[in-house]
N, C-alpha and C positions, 0 to 999 in steps of 0.2 A: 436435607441436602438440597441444594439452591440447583434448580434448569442449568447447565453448562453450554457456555459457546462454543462450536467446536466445531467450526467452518464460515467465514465469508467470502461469498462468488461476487465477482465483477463482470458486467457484460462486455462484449466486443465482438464485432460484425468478422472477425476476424483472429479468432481466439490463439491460432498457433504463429499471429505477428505479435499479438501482445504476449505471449507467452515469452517469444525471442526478446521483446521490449523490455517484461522487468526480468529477464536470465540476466541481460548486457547490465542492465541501470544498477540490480540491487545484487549481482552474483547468484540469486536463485536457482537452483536446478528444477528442470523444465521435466515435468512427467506427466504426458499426454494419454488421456484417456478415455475416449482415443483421441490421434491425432485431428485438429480443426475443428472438434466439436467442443471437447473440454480437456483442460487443462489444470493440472493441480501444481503450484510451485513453491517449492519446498524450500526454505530458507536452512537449513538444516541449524545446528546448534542446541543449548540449553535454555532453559530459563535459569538464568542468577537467583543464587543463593541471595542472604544480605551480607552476608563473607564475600561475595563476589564468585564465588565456587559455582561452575553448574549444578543445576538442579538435576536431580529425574525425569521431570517433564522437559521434554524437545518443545523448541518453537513451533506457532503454530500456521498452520498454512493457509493460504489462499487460494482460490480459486478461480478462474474464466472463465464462462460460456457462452456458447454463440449466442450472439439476443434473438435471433431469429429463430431458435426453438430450443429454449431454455429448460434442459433436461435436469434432474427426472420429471418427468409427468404421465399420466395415464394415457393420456392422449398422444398419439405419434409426432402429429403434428404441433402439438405443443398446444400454447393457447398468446392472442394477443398483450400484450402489444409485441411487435417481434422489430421494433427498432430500435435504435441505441436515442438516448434524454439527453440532450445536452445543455434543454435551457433546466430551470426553477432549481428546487433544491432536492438535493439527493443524498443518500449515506455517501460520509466520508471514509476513507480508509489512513489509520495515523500508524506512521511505522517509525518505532524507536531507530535513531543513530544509530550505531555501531560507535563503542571506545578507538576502534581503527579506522573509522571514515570522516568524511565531512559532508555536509547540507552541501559545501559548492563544488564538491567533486562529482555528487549524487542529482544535481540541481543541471549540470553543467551536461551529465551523461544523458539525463533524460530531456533536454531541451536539444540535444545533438539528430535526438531520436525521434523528433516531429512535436513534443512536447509544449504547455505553453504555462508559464511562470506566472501562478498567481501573485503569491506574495514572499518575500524573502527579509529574514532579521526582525523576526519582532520576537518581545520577553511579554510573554503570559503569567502575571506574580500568580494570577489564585491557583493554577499548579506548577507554579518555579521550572517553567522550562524556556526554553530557545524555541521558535520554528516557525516552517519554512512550507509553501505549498505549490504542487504542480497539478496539471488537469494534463492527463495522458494521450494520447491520440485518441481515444474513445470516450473520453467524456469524464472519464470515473476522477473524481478529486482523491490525491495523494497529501496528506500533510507528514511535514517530518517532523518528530519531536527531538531536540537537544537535551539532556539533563543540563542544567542552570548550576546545580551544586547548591555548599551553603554560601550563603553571602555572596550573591553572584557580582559580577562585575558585569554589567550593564554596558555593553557601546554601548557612546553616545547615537550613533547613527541606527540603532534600532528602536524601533516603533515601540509601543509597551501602555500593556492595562493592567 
């Protein structure tokens, strides 16, 4: 039996704004634990069947905690570095569409919300999807993924590898 993921935290100097940030952007419900230090947010739902059917397993969730003492650890005060990265490269976080949403409704709520729009409209063929990316008020990169389908239909005006 294969290691299982089963949890990715994002930092933020301010863990119960970003908490409110992806409630508004992505509909998440917000379950502090506790409040300002960390956050866990809950997208509730299934995983799809290939019927389209929910699964048994629920979506899985996310996390925020304060960067400045990035819990758990043995140590109270945690350990360095205790500031939010905003330059070089860092884990992305890729969240599937929603069949009921859109990139520019989700693109449009999170840029309302201090947000800043990397890139929007490009087709990815070596996994046939659509998407689209933001950097949150905290640094952390959001990319959305679209399913593409079969034989997608390409805008013209999207970018594509």
């Amino acid at each position: 039996m294969p290691d299982t993921l089963i949890f990715v935290d994002i930092p933020a100097d301010d863990p119960s704004a970003a908490a409110e940030f992806y409630s508004e952007v992505f509909g998440w419900r917000n379950d502090p634990k506790p409040e300002g230090l960390y956050h866990r947010m809950v997208p509730g739902g299934q995983f799809r069947n290939p019927d389209g059917t929910d699964s048994e397993i629920g979506n899985l969730h996310i996390g925020i905690f304060k960067a400045d003492n990035a819990r758990p650890h043995p140590q109270p005060e945690s350990v360095v570095p205790r500031g939010l990265s905003h330059e070089g490269r860092k884990p992305r976080v890729w969240l599937l569409i929603g069949d009921d949403d859109t990139p520019e409704r989700i693109l449009s709520e999170a840029l309302a919300r201090g947000a800043t729009e990397l890139w929007r409209d490009h087709y990815w063929s070596t996994f046939n999807g659509y998407n689209h990316a933001f950097m949150d008020p905290w640094g952390n990169e959001i990319l959305l993924w679209g399913k593409a389908g079969p034989n997608p239909a390409i805008p013209d005006s999207y970018t594509r590898e």
